[in-house]
DRENVEXLO-867022 format. One record per residue (C-alpha): residue in three letters; x, z, y; residue number from 1. Coordinates in steps of 0.001 Angstrom, whole numbers. Layout:
% residues N
lumgu ALA&u X&w Z&v Y&guro NUM
...
//
This chain:
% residues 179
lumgu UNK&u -168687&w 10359&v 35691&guro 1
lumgu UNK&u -165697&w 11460&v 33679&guro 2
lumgu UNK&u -165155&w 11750&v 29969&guro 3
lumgu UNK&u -166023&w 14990&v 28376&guro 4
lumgu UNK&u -164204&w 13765&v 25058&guro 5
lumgu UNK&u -160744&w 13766&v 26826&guro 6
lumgu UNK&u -158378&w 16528&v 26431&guro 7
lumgu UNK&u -158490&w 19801&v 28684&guro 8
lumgu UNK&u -154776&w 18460&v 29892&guro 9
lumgu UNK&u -155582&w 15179&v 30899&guro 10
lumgu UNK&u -159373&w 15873&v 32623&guro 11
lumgu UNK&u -157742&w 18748&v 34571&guro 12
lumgu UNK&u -154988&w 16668&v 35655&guro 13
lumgu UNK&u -157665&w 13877&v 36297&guro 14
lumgu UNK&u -159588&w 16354&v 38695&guro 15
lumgu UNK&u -156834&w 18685&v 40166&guro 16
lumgu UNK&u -153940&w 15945&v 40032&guro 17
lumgu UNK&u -151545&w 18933&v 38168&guro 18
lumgu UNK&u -151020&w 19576&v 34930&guro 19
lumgu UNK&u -153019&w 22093&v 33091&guro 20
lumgu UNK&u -151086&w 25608&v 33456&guro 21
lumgu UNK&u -151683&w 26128&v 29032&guro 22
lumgu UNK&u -150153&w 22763&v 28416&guro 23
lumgu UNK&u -147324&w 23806&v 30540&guro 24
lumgu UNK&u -147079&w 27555&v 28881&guro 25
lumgu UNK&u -147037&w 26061&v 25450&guro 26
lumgu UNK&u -144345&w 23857&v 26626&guro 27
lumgu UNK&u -141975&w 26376&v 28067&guro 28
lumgu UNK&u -142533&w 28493&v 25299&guro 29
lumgu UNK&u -141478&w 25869&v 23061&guro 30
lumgu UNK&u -138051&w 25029&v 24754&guro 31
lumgu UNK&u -137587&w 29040&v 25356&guro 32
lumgu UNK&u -137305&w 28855&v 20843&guro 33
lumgu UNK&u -135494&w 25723&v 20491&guro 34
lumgu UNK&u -132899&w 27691&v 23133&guro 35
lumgu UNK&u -133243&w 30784&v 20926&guro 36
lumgu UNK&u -132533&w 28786&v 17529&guro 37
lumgu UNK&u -129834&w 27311&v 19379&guro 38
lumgu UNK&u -128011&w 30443&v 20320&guro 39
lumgu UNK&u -128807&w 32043&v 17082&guro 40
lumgu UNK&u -126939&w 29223&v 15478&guro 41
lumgu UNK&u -124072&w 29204&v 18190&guro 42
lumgu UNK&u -123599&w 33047&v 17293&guro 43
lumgu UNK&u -123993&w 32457&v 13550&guro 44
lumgu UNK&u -121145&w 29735&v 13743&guro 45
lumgu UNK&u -119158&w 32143&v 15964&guro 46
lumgu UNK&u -119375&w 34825&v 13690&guro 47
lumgu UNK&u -118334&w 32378&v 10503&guro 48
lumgu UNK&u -115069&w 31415&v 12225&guro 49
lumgu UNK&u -113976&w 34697&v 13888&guro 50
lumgu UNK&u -114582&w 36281&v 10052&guro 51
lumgu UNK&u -112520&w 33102&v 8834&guro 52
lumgu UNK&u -109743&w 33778&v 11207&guro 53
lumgu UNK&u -109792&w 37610&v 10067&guro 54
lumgu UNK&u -109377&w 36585&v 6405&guro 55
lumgu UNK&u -106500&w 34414&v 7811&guro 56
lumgu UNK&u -105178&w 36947&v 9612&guro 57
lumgu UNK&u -105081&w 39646&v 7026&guro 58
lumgu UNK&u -103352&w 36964&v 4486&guro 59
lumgu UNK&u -100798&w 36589&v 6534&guro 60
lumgu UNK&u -100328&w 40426&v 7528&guro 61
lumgu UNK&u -100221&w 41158&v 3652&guro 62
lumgu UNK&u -97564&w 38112&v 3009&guro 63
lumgu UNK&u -95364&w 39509&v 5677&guro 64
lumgu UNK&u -95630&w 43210&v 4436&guro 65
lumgu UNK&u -95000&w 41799&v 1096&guro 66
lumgu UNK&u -92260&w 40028&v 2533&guro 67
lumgu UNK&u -90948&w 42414&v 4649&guro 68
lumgu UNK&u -90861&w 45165&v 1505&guro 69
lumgu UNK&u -88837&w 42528&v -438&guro 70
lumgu UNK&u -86274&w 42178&v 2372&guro 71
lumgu UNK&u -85824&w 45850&v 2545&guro 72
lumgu UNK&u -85948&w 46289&v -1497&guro 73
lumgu UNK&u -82968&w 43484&v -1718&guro 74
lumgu UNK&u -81136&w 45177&v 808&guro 75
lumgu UNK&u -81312&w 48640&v -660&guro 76
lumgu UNK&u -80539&w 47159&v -4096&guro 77
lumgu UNK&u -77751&w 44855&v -2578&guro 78
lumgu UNK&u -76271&w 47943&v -1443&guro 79
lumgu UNK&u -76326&w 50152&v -4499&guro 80
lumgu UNK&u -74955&w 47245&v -6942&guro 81
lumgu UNK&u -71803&w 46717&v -3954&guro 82
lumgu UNK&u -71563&w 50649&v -4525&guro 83
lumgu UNK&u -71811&w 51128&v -8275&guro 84
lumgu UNK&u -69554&w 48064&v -9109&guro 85
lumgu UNK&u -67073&w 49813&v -6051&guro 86
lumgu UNK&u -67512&w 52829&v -8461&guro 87
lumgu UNK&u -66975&w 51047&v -11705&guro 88
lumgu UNK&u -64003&w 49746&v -10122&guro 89
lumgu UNK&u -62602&w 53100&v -9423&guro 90
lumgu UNK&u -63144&w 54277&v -13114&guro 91
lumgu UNK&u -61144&w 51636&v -14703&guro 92
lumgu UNK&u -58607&w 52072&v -12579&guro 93
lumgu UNK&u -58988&w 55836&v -12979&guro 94
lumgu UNK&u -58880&w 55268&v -16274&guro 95
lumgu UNK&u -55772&w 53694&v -16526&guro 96
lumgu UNK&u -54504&w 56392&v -14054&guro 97
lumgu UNK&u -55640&w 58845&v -16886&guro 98
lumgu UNK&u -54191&w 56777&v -19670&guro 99
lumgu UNK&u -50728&w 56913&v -18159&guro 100
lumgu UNK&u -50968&w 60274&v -17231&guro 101
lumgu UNK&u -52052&w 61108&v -20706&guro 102
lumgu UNK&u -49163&w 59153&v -21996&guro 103
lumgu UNK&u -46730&w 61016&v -19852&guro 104
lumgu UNK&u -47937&w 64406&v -20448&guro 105
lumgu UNK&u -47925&w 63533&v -24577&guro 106
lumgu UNK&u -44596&w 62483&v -24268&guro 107
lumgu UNK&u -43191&w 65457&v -22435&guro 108
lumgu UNK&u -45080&w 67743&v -24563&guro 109
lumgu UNK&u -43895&w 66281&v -27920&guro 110
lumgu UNK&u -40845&w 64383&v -26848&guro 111
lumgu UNK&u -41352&w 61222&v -28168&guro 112
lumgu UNK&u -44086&w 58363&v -26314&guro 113
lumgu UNK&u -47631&w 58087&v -27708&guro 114
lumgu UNK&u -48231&w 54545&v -28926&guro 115
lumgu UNK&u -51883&w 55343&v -30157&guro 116
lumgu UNK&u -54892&w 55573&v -27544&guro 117
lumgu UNK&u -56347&w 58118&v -29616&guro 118
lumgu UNK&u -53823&w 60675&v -28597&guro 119
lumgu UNK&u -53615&w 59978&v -24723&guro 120
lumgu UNK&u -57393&w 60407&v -25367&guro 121
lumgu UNK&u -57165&w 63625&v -27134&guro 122
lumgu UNK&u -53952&w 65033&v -24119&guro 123
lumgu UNK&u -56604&w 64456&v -21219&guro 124
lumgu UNK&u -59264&w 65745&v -23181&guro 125
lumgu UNK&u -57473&w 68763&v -23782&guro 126
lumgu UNK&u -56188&w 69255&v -20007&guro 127
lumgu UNK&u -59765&w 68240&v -18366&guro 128
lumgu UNK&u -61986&w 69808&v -20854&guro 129
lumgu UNK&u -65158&w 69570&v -18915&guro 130
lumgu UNK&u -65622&w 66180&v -19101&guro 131
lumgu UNK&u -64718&w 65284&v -22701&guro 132
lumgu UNK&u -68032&w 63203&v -23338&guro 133
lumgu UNK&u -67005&w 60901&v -20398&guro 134
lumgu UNK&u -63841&w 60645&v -21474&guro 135
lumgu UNK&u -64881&w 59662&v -25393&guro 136
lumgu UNK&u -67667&w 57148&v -24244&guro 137
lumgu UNK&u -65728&w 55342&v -21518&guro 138
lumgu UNK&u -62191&w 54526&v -23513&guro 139
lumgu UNK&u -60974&w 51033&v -22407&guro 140
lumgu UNK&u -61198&w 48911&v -19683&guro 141
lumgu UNK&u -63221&w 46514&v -22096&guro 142
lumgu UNK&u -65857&w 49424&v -22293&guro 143
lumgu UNK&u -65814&w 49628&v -18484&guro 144
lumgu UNK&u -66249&w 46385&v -18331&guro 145
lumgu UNK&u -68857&w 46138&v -21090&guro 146
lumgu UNK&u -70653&w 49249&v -18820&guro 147
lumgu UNK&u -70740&w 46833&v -15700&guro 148
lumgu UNK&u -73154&w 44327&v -17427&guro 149
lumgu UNK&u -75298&w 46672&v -18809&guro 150
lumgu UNK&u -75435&w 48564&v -15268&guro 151
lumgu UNK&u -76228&w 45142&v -13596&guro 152
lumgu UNK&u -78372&w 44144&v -16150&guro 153
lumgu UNK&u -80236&w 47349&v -16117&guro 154
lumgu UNK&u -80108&w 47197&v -11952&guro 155
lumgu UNK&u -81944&w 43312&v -12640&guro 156
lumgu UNK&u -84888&w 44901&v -14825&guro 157
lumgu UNK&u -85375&w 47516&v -12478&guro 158
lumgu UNK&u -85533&w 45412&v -9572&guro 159
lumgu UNK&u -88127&w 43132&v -11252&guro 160
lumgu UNK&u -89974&w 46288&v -11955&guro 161
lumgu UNK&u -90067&w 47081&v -8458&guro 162
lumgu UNK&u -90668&w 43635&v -7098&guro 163
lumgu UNK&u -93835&w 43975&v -8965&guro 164
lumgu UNK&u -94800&w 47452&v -7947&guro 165
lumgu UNK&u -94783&w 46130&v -3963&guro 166
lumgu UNK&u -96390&w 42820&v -5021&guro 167
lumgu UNK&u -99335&w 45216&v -6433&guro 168
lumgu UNK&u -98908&w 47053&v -3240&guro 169
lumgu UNK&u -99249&w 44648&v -658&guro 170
lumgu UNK&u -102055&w 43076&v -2891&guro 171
lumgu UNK&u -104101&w 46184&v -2031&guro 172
lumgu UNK&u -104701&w 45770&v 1075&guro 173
lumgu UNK&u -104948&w 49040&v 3291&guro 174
lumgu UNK&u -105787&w 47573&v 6222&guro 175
lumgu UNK&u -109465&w 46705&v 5096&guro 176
lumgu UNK&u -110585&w 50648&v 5161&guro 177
lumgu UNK&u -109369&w 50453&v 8968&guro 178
lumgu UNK&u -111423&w 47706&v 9974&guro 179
//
């Protein structure tokens, strides 16, 4: 006569030679969550490093904007220092145009040559009228000259101002809103 104390599992299996169907139930249940923790994991783990590489990604898209702004701001600013020292260039040699033409135009006025500057200032003051406060505030090459380095100066402050302003640009990132 069989055991009554044994488990349900082991006296069906003893009379039917199968396994009880609850043991096996129980059983596939189990592995069904250890699959489902597994996947949930998996996806968890997936999600980490696909929102790792996104972080990555948008670093690197804001360090190229950034650097892609600076190229273009160094160009633009390359450009207009090559033009306004091109410019300067032409005024002191304008001025010196304007000097000798002063000259000349004192000395067939009065008949004898003008030795000071302040009177070749004063003859193209008097012939060009309009621009008299150009005239008085650049005077001598060494004012041109002293105009160049505070122009490039001025250009250097400017342009570290701006470097800034796109630095604080590209460090709000846009992009985020999008995604």
């Amino acid at each position: 006569m069989p055991r009554l104390e044994t488990p349900s599992g082991a006296l069906h299996r003893r009379f039917t030679g199968r396994r009880d169907p609850m043991t096996t139930f129980i059983q596939i249940l189990t592995a069904f969550g250890a699959l489902g923790g597994c996947l949930v994991a998996a996806i968890r783990l997936h999600r980490h490093c696909s929102s790792r590489s996104r972080t990555i990604d948008a670093l690197k898209a804001r360090l190229d904007r950034r650097e892609q702004a600076i190229h273009t701001l160094l160009g633009r600013y390359q450009e207009t220092h090559r033009r306004l020292i091109q410019q300067l260039e032409q005024a002191e040699i304008y001025f010196e145009i304007e000097q000798e033409l002063a000259t000349r135009l004192a000395e067939s006025e009065g008949g004898k040559p003008v030795t000071k500057k302040s009177h070749a200032r004063s003859a193209v003051m008097n012939r060009r009228k309009g621009d008299v406060e150009l005239i008085t505030r650049v005077t001598t090459p060494s004012g041109i000259r002293d105009l160049k380095h505070r122009t490039i100066e001025a250009m250097v402050e400017t342009m570290n101002v701006d470097l800034r302003r796109i630095c604080d640009f590209a460090d709000h990132d846009h992009s985020r809103t999008a995604a």
